[in-house]
C-alpha positions in Angstrom: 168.8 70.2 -22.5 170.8 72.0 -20.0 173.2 68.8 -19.7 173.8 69.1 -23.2 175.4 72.5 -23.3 178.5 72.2 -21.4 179.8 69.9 -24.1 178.9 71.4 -26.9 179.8 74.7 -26.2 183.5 73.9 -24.8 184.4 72.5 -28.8 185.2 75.4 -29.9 188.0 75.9 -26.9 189.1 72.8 -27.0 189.7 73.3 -30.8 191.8 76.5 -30.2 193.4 74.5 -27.5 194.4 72.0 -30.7 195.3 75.1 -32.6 197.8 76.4 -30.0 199.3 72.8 -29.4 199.5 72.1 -32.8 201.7 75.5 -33.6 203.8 75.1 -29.9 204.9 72.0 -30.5 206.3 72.0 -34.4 207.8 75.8 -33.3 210.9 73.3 -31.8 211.0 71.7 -35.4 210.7 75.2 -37.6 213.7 76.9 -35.1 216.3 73.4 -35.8 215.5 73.7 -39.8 215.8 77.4 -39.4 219.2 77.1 -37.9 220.4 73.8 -39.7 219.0 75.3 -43.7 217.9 78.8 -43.2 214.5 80.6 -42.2 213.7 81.3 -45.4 214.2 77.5 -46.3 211.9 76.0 -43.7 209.4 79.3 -44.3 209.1 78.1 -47.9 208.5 74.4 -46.9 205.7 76.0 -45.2 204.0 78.3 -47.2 204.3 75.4 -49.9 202.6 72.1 -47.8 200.0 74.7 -46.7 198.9 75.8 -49.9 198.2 72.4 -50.6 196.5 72.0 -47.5 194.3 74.6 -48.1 193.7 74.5 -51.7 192.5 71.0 -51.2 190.5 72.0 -48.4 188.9 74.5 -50.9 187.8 72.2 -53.2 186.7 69.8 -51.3 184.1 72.4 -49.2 183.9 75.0 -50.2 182.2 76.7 -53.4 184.3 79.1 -55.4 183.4 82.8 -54.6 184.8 85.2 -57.3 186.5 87.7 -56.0 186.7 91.5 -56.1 190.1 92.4 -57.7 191.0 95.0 -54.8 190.2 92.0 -52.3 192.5 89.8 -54.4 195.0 92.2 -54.5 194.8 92.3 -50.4 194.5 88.7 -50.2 197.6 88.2 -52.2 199.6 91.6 -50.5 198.8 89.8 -46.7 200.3 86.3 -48.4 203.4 88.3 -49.3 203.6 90.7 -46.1 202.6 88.0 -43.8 203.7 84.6 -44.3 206.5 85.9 -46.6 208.5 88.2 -45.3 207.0 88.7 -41.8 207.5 84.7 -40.7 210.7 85.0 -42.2 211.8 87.2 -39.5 209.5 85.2 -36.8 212.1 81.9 -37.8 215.2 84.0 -37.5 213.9 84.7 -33.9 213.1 81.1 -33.3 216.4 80.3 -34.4 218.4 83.6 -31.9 216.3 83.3 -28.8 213.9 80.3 -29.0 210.3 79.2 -29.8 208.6 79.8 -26.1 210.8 83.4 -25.9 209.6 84.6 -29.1 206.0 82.7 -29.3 206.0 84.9 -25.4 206.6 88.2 -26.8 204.4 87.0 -30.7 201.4 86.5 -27.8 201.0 90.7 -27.1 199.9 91.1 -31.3 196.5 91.7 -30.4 198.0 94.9 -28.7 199.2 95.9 -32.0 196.1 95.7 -33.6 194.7 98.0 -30.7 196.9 100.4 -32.2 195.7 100.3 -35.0 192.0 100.9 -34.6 193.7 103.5 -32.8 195.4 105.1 -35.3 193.3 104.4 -37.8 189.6 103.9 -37.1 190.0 106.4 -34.1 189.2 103.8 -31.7 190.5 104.5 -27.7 193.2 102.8 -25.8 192.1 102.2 -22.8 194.3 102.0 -19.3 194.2 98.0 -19.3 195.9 98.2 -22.7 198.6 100.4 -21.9 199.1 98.8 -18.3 199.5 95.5 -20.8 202.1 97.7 -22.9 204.0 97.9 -19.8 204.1 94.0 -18.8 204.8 93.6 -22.6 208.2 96.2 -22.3 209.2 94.7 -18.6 208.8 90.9 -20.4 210.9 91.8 -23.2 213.8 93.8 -20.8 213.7 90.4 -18.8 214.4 88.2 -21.6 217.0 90.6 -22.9 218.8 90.5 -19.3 218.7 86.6 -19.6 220.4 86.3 -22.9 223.1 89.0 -21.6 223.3 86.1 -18.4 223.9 83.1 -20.4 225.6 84.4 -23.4 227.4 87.8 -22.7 225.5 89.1 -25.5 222.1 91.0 -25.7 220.6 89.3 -28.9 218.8 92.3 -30.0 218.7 91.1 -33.5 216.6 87.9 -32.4 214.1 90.4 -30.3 213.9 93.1 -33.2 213.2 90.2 -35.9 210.4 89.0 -33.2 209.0 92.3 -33.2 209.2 92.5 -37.1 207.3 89.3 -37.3 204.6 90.7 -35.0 204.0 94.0 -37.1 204.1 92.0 -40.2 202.1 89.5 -39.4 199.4 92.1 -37.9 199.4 93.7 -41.2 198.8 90.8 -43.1 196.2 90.4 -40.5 194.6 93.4 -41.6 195.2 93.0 -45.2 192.4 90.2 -44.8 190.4 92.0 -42.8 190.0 94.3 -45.3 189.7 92.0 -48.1 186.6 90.1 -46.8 184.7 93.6 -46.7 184.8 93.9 -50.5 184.2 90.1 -50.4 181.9 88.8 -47.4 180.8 85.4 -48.5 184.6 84.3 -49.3 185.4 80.9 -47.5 188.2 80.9 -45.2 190.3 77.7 -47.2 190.0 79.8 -50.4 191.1 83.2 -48.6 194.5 81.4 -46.8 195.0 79.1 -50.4 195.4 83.2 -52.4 197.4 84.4 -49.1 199.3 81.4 -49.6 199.9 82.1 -53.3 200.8 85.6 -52.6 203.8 84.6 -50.5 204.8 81.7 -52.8 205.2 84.7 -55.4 207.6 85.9 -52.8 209.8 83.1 -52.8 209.9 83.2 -56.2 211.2 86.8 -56.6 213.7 85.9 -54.0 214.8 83.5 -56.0 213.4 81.5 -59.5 215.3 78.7 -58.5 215.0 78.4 -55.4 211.1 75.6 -55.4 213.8 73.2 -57.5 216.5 73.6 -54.8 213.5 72.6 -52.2 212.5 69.9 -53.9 216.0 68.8 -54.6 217.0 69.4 -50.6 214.0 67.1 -50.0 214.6 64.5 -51.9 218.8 64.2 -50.7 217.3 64.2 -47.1 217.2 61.1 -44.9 213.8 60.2 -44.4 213.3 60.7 -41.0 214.4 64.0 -41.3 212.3 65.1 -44.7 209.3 63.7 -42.8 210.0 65.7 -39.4 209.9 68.7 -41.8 206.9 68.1 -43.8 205.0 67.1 -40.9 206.1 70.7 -38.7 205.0 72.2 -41.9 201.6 70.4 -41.9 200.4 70.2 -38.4 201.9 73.7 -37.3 200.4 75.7 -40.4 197.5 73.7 -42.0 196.2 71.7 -38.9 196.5 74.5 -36.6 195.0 77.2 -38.9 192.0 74.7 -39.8 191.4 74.2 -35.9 191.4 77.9 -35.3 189.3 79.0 -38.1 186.3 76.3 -36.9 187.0 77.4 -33.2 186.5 80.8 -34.4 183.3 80.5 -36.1 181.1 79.8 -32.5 183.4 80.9 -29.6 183.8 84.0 -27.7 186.3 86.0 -29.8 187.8 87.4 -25.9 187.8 84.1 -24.9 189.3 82.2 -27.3 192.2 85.0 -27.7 193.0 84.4 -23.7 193.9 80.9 -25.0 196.9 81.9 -27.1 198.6 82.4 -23.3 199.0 79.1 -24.0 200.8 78.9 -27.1 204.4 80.0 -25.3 203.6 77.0 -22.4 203.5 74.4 -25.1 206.5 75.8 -27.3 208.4 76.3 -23.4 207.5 72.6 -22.6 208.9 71.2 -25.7 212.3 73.4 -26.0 213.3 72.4 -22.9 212.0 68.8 -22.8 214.5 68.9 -26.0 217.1 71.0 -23.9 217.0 68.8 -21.1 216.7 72.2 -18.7 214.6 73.3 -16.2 213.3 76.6 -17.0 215.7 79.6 -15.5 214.4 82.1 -13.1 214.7 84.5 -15.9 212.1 83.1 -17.6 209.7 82.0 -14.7 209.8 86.3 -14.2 209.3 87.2 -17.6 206.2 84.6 -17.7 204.6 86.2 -14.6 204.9 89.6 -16.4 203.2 87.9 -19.8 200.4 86.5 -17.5 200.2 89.7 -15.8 200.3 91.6 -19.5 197.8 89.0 -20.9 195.1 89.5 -18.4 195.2 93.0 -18.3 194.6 92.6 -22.5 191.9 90.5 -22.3 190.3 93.2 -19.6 190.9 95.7 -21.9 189.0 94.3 -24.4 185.2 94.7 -21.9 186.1 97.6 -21.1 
C-alpha cells in the first residue's frame, strides 16, 4: 500500500506542472499576435475558443446547477473584469517587455490577494509577506533597469499594464470566490463557460462588429498561422485551466501555488529559444529576487 502512494499522490503536481507548461509556452504565441493584430484581437480569440472549450466540457460532465442571480451576476462581472479587460492589459505587457518578464512579476498575485483578506476580511500580513513585497519591488526595479540597458527607455507602460493585469485578474479571482458562496455545488466548466460569457459581452460593447472581423481575420489567414493561434488559444486557456482545476481538487493548495515559480522558467525558455539569446544578467538577478520573493510567500502562507 505504501508503494502505491508516491504515485498517486504526485498527479495532482504533475498536472499543475501541465498547467504551467501549457500557459508558458503559448505566452510566446499570445505576445507575437498581440504585437502583429492587437491584444485585444488575440484576447478575443481567447476568451472565444475557451468558451467553447468549457461549455462543451459542461455538458459533457457536469450537471447543470441553477444559479443564484447575485452569483451569476459575479460570475459574469469576473468574466468582464478578468479575462476582459484585465488580460487585455496582461497582452499589452507581453507584447512591451515579454512573456517570462511579465509572467515573473504576474507570479507575486497571490500577494495581492493577501491584501485583500487584509483589507477586507481583517486578516494579518505577516513579516514573510512583506519581506516577499520587497523581492517583488527589487524584481520589478531590475527589470526596469534592463529595459533602460537595452533600449534607452524605461517601458513603464509595459510594467504598469502588468500590474493592471495582476489587480484585475485578482479581482476577477475574487469575483468567483464569492460567487461559489451563494452557489457551492456549481461545477468548475459551468463557472469558467458564464465568466467566459461575461467577457465575450465585453468584446461586444467594445465593438458589435468586431466577432465578424475575427472570423473574417481567420479565415484570410494562412493556415499555419490561423492554426498557431487557435491552438495558443486552446492549450494556453482551456487545457491549462482544465489541468489546474483537477490538480486543485486533491493537492496541497501551498504546494501547488510554489509550482507557478515555474510558469516564468517555461515562458523564459521559449522567448529566448525564439530570440536565439542567452538570458542577460539582468534577468538572471531579477530571477534570484523572484525565487527569493517566492519562497518567502509560500512561508508566509504556514505561518
Amino acid at each position: 500500500m505504501a508503494g502505491d502512494a508516491g504515485p498517486t499522490t504526485i498527479v495532482p503536481y504533475l498536472l499543475g506542472l501541465g498547467s504551467n507548461f501549457c500557459f508558458g509556452a503559448t505566452s510566446m504565441a499570445f505576445a507575437r499576435f498581440s504585437k502583429s493584430h492587437s491584444s485585444t484581437w488575440i484576447n478575443q480569440l481567447k476568451v472565444s475558443v475557451a468558451f467553447f472549450g468549457f461549455l462543451t466540457a459542461f455538458l459533457l460532465s457536469e450537471n447543470f446547477v441553477h444559479q443564484n442571480p447575485t452569483g451569476l451576476a459575479l460570475l459574469l462581472a469576473s468574466g468582464f473584469v478578468g479575462l476582459f479587460i484585465g488580460d487585455l492589459f496582461l497582452f499589452k505587457a507581453f507584447a512591451e517587455i515579454g512573456p517570462a518578464r511579465t509572467l515573473v512579476i504576474f507570479s507575486f498575485q497571490p500577494l495581492l490577494m493577501a491584501f485583500y483578506g487584509y483589507i477586507f476580511l481583517d486578516q494579518d500580513v505577516n513579516k514573510f509577506q512583506f519581506l516577499a513585497i520587497g523581492c517583488m519591488i527589487l524584481c520589478l526595479i531590475t527589470f526596469v533597469m534592463e529595459r533602460n540597458k537595452l533600449t534607452g527607455k524605461w517601458h513603464l507602460i509595459g510594467f504598469a499594464g502588468a500590474f493592471a493585469g495582476i489587480l484585475l485578474d485578482s479581482v476577477g479571482i475574487v469575483c468567483t470566490r464569492e460567487a461559489y458562496e451563494f452557489d457551492p455545488s456549481l461545477g468548475s466548466f459551468q463557472a469558467n463557460t458564464i465568466r467566459a460569457i461575461g467577457a465575450m459581452i465585453g468584446f461586444l460593447l467594445l465593438s458589435p462588429a468586431s466577432y465578424k472581423n475575427l472570423f473574417n481575420d481567420l479565415v484570410r489567414m494562412q493556415s499555419k498561422t490561423r492554426n498557431l493561434a487557435l491552438g495558443a488559444c486552446f492549450i494556453g486557456t482551456f487545457v491549462s485551466l482544465s489541468l489546474y482545476l483537477a490538480a486543485i481538487k486533491t493537492a496541497h493548495v501551498a504546494t501547488l501555488t510554489a509550482i507557478t515559480i515555474t510558469l516564468p522558467i517555461w515562458a523564459g525558455i521559449v522567448e529566448h529559444i525564439h530570440e536565439k539569446k542567452w538570458p542577460n544578467r539582468y534577468l538572471w538577478i531579477a530571477f534570484a529576487w523572484f525565487v527569493l520573493g517566492f519562497a518567502a510567500m509560500i512561508r508566509g502562507l504556514h505561518y
